[in-house]
VOGU-3710 file (C-alpha; in Angstrom, 3 decimals, decimal comma):
1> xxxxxxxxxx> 114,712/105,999/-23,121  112,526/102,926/-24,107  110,380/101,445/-21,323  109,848/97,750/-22,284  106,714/95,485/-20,261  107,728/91,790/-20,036  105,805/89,450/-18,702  107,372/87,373/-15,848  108,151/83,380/-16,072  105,251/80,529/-15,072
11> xxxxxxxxxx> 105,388/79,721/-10,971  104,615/76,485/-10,125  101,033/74,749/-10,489  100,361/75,072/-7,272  101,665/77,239/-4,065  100,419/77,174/-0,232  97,145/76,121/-0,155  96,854/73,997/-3,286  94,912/74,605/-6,208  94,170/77,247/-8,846
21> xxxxxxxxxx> 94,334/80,179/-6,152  96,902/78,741/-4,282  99,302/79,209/-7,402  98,920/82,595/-7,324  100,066/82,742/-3,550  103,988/83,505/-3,912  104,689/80,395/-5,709  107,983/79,816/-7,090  108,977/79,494/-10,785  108,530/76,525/-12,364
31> xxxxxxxxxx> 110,728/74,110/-14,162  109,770/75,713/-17,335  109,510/79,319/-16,087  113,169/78,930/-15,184  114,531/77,606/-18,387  112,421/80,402/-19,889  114,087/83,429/-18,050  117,610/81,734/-18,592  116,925/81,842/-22,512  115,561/85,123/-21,967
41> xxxxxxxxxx> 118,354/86,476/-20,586  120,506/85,362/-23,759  118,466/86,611/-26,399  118,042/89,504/-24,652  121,461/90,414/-23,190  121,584/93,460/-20,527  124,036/95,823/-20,026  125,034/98,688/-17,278  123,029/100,696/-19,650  119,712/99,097/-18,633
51> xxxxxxxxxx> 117,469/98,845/-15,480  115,102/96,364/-14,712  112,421/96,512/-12,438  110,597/93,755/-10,908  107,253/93,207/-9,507  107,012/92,357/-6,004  105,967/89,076/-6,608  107,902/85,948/-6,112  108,535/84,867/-9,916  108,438/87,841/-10,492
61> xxxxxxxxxx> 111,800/88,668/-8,984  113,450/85,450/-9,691  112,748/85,858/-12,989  114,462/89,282/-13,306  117,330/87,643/-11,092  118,196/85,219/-13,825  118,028/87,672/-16,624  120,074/90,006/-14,854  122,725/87,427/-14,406  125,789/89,405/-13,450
71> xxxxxxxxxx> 125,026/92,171/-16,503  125,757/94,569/-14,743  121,951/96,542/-14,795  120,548/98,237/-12,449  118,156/96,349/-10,503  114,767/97,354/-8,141  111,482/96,156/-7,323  108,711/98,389/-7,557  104,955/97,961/-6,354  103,919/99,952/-9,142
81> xxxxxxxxxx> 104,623/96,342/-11,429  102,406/94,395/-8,867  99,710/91,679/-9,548  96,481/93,471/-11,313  93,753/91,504/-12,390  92,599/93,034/-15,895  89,555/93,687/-16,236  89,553/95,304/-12,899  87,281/93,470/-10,575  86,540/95,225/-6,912
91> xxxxxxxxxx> 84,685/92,574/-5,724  87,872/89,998/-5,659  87,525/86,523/-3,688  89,736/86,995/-0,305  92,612/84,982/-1,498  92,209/85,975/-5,526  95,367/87,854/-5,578  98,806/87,499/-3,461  99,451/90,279/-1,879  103,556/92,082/-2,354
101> xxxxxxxxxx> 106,459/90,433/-0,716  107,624/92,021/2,269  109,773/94,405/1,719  111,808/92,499/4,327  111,340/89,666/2,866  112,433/91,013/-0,503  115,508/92,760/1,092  116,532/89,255/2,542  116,468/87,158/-0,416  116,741/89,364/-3,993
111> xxxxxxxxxx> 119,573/91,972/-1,860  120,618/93,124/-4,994  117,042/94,562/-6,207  116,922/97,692/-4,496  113,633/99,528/-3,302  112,911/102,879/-4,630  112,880/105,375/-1,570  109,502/107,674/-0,500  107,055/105,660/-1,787  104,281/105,148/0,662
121> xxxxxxxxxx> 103,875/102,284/3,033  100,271/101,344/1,817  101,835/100,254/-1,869  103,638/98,110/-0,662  101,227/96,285/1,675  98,386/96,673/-0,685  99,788/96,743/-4,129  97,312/97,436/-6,710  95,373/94,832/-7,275  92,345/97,019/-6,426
131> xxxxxxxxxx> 93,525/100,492/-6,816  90,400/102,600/-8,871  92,078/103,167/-12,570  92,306/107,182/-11,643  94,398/106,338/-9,084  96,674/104,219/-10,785  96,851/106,579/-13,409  98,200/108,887/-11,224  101,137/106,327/-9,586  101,820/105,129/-13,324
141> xxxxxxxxxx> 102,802/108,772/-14,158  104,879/109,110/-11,215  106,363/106,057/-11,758  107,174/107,169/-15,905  109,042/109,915/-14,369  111,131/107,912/-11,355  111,790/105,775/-14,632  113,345/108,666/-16,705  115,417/109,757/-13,565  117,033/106,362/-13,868
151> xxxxxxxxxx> 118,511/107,411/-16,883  119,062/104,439/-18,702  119,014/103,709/-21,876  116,183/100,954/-21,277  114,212/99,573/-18,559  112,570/96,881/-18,546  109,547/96,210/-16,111  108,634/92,298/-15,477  105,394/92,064/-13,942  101,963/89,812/-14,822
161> xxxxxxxxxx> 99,792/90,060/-17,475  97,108/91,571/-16,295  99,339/94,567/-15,213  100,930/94,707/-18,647  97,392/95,464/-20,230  96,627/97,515/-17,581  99,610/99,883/-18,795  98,550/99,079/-21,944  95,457/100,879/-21,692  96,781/104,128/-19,649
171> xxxxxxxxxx> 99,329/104,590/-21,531  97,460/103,892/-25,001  98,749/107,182/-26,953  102,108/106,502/-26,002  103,024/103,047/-27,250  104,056/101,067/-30,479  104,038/97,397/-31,154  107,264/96,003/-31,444  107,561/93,296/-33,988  110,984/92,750/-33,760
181> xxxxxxxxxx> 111,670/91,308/-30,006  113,397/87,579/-30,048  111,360/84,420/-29,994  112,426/83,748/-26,313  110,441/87,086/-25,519  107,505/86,271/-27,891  107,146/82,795/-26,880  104,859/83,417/-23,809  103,493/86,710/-24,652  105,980/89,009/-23,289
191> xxxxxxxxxx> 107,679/92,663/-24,642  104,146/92,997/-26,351  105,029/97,666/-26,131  107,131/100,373/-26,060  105,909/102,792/-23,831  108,096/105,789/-25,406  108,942/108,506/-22,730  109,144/111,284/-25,322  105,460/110,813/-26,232  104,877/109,999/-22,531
201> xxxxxxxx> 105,922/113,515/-21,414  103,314/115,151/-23,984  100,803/113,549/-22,486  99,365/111,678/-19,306  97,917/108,400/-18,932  93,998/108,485/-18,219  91,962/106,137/-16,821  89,329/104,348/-19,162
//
């Protein structure tokens, strides 16, 4: 099993409350975020054989939606591929980061992105924007091994930047470069590692 970070589409320039926070508040994708996921999802076709697991953020999850297409993949949001700002700041501006969808919310309008079961309530209203890197280290473990109980062949994650070099970094002795991924994927950044389960289960991520 191959677990493959992409970064999610562009939202719009601005969301509620205008401005550069405001288009981190839940916006949705943009023209060109749209157009991007839709040539995504042809140069990188999925099959039942994959999962894909969205962020709880809005362009996030329509961003997964139009790669999925009707594939046939497995589909979930997971907290765990939240919003992190990288490097981690604690002292973050009240409205720096938007909080997770409601699970509600994210039930209503993605219904075919189901919610892993047993996690705990405060991921999903907190995320982990903030979360100390021991801590996360700890939930990105967890999460390696909910991702190897999928059993799929590949499963991709689609979540921000800042997350993706936040794995990155915990899981730095279990990755490879891959120089291979189509343009579409290159184009803004996006399938930048491998993070290889069979290394993964020799050892840990750590928090730097």
């Amino acid at each position: 099993m191959s677990v493959i970070f992409v970064m999610c589409s562009k939202a719009e320039a601005s969301g509620p409350g205008g401005g550069a926070a405001g288009a981190l508040h839940q916006a949705p994708l943009s023209q060109r975020g749209i157009r991007f996921a839709r040539r995504l999802a042809k140069a990188m076709a999925l099959s039942d054989e994959d999962a894909l697991v969205a962020g709880p953020m809005l362009r996030a999850l329509q961003t997964a939606e139009l790669w999925a297409g009707d594939s046939g993949c497995a589909r979930f949001v997971h907290p765990l591929a939240g919003p992190r700002p990288y490097p981690l700041r604690f002292k973050l501006p009240p409205q720096a980061w938007d909080p997770p969808l409601e699970p509600k919310r994210m039930a209503a309008e993605f219904p075919a992105f189901l919610l892993p079961a047993g996690l705990p309530e405060h991921l999903w209203l907190q995320g982990i924007a903030s979360m100390p890197g021991p801590l996360l280290a700890q939930h990105a473990a967890t999460m390696l091994g909910w991702c190897r109980s999928l059993e799929k062949r590949r499963v991709f994650i689609v979540t921000d930047e800042g997350t993706i070099s936040s794995y990155r970094q915990l899981f730095a002795s279990s990755i490879r470069e891959v120089s291979d991924m189509p343009e579409a994927m290159l184009e803004a950044g996006t399938g930048t590692f491998w993070a290889l389960a069979g290394e993964s289960d020799r050892s840990s991520p750590s928090a730097r």
